[in-house]
MARDOPA-893455 format. One record per residue (C-alpha): x negated, y, z; residue in three letters. Coordinates in steps of 0.5 Angstrom, whole numbers, plus 500, padded with zeros to 3 digits. Layout:
% residues N
XYZALA...
//
This chain:
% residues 370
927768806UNK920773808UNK921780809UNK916786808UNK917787815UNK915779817UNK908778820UNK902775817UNK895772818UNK890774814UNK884771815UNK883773822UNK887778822UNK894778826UNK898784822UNK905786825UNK908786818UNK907786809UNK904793809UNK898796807UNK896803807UNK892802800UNK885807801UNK886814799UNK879818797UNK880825801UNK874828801UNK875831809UNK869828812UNK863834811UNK856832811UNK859824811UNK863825818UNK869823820UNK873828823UNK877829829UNK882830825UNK881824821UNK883820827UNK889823827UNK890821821UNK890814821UNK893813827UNK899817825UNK900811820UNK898806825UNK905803824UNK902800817UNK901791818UNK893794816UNK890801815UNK885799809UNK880807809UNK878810804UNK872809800UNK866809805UNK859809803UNK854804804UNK848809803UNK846815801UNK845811794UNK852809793UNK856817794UNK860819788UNK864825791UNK862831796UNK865830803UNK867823804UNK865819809UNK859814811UNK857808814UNK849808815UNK848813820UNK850815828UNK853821828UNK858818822UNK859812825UNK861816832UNK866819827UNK868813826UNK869810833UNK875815835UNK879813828UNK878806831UNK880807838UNK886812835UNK889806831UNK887801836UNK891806842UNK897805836UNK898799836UNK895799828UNK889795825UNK884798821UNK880796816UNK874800812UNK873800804UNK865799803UNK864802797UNK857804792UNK859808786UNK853806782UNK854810775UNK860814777UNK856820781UNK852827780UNK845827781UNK847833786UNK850827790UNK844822789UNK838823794UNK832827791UNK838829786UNK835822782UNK840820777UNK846814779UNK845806778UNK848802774UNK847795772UNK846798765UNK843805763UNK851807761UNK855813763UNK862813763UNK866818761UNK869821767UNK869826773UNK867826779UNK869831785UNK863836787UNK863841793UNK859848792UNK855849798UNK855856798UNK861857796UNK864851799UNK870850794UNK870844791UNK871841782UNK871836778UNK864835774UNK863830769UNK858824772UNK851824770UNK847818766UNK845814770UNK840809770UNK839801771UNK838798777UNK831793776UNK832786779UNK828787785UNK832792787UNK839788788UNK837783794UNK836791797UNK843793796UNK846786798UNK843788805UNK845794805UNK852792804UNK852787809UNK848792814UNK855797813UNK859792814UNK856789822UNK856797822UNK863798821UNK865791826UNK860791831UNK859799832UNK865803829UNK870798831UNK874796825UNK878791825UNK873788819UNK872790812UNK875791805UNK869790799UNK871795793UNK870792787UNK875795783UNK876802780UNK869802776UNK865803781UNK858799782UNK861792783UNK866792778UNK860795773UNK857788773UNK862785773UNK864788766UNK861787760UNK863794757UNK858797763UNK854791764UNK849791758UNK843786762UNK840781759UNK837778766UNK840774771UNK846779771UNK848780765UNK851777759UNK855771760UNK861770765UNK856767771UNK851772770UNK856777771UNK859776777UNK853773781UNK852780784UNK859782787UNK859774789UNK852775793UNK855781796UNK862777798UNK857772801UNK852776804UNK859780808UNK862774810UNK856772813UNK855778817UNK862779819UNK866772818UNK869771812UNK876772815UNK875779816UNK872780809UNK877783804UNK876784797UNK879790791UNK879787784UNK883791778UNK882787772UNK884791767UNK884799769UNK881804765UNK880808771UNK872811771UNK871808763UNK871801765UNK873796760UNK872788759UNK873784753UNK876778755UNK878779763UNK883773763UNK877768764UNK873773767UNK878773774UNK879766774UNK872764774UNK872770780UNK878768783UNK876760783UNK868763786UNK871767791UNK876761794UNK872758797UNK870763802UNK875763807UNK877771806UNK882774809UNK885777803UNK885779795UNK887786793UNK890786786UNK891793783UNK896791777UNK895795772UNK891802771UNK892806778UNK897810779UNK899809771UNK902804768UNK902797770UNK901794764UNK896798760UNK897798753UNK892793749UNK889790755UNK895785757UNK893781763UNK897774766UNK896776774UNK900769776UNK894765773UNK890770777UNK893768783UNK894760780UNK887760780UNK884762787UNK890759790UNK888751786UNK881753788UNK882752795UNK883760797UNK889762803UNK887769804UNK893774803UNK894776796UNK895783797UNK898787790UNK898794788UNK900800784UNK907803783UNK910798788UNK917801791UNK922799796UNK926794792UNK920792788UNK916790794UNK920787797UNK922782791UNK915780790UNK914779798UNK921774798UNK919771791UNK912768795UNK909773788UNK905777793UNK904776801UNK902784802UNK903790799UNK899796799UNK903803798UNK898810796UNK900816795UNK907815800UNK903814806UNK900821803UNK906824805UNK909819809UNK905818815UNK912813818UNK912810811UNK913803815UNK920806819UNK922809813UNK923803808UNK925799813UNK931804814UNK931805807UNK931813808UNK929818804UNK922819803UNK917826803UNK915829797UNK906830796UNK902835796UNK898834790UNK894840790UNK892838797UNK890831795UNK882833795UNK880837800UNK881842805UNK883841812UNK890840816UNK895842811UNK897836807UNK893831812UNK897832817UNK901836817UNK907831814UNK914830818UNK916824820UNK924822821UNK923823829UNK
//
């Protein structure tokens, strides 16, 4: 019977066992820039089968919050260089999320303090995290009315992502890239027709909408190699005010577009994040889900998400309902998560006042069991 402590081949990837750090935004990495203490923190959790970053901009564009990493210039990609190094030294894998906010930002944030993109000139009713550079604290504001991309400008951001990910492989190191499409970010807005409002080529019917996440999906395999490629979906979270009227056949028209692709793994956030796994009014069957991509053709890993514990992920991994795991805020608290469950020991509390922001203290500073 597969264990959660087994290994697996996920595209190119050879992982020591089932179990993903899942990306956790922590708004340490002043002016776009991993810090030194950013390498410590991911090599501590180095004992993950993967370590999948938090959300990292592709472009100035595609910032949402203050103080999270980027991928687009020299000095943030040296910063990335010894997280890469510090992970490979601990014997861990290591991937980075590529991520465009597109409506989920402050014109503070955009360059020029232009308003946000999105598919469609439809804000969301949602915060975002903004530091005051005088003061230096940071708080949660609403995000701005964005405006809606023009057709011509989307060949440039298809680039941009596959730019970020030969940036990401070829200079910082990592071991390849996870595409965030989920979570209401730019991606996920085109994909939904509560965001997506177009009445061009990337708009209306199912085909339109998800042409744009597939170009982007398409133009990173073809930077990287598909098997260095994964790719976040959440079907139905409300997270960030997204919303689709019939997401069933929306991800199996994704899913059988995606299989072809020879990905290294699908990441399926159930439910709504960090809430509950079946959100009320938006029911979703998640093995059809799966059917779809698997009868298509699709081998890439099938990695779910959200409110997982031991006894449940081992479960889903033995009973061949998931290949992977991905745990969040228990890697926060638990830089030896991987040691722990595989004891069964107790776990660390989290901060949660130390979630966003800050230095030392509720980054590194957790103990593990030795």
């Amino acid at each position: 019977m597969t264990s959660l402590f087994d290994p697996i081949q996920a595209g190119d990837l050879h992982l020591a066992n089932r179990i993903a750090m899942a990306p956790l935004t922590r708004n340490r990495s002043p002016q776009a820039i991993p810090q030194d203490i950013t390498a410590t923190y991911y090599a501590q959790r180095a004992g993950a089968g993967l370590l999948i970053t938090e959300g990292t901009a592709i472009s100035p564009q595609a910032q949402g919050y203050s103080d999270v990493p980027g991928l687009y210039g020299s000095e943030q990609l040296d910063g990335w260089k010894k997280v890469t190094r510090a992970v490979h030294a601990a014997g861990g894998k290591i991937v980075t999320q590529l991520w465009h906010v597109g409506r989920v930002s402050h014109s503070l944030l955009q360059p020029g303090r232009a308003a946000p993109v999105a598919p469609s000139a439809v804000q969301a009713h949602a915060k975002t995290y903004v530091v005051d550079s005088d003061s230096g604290t940071g708080q949660f504001v609403h995000t701005c009315m964005p405006r809606a991309l023009e057709v011509q400008e989307l060949p440039g951001i298809v680039r941009t992502f596959a730019t970020a990910a030969r940036n990401a492989v070829q200079t910082a190191g990592f071991d390849g890239v996870e595409l965030h499409g989920a979570n209401g970010y730019l991606l996920d807005q085109f994909l939904k027709d509560g965001a997506n409002h177009r009445t061009d080529d990337y708009g209306g019917t199912i085909p339109r909408r998800t042409r744009f996440m597939l170009e982007v999906v398409r133009a990173v395999a073809d930077a990287i190699g598909g098997g260095r490629v994964g790719v976040r979906l959440s079907p139905v979270t409300p997270a960030n005010d997204i919303h689709d009227s019939h997401p069933q056949p929306l991800f199996e028209y994704l899913a059988r577009h995606l299989a072809p692709l020879s990905l290294a793994y699908i990441h399926v956030i159930e439910g709504s994040t960090g809430g509950p796994r079946e959100v009320e009014g938006r029911p979703f069957d998640y093995a059809a889900f799966k059917a779809a991509y698997r009868d298509a053709g699709g081998r890439g890993a099938w990695m779910v998400n959200n409110g997982y514990d031991r006894d449940m992920a081992q479960q889903a991994v033995a009973s061949g309902q998931a290949d992977m795991v991905a745990f969040g805020r228990a890697f926060i608290s638990n830089p030896d998560l991987v040691t722990r469950l595989r004891r069964n020991a107790e776990l660390n509390a989290w901060d949660r006042a130390t979630f966003y922001g800050g230095g030392e203290k509720g980054y590194i500073d957790y103990p593990s069991l030795d």
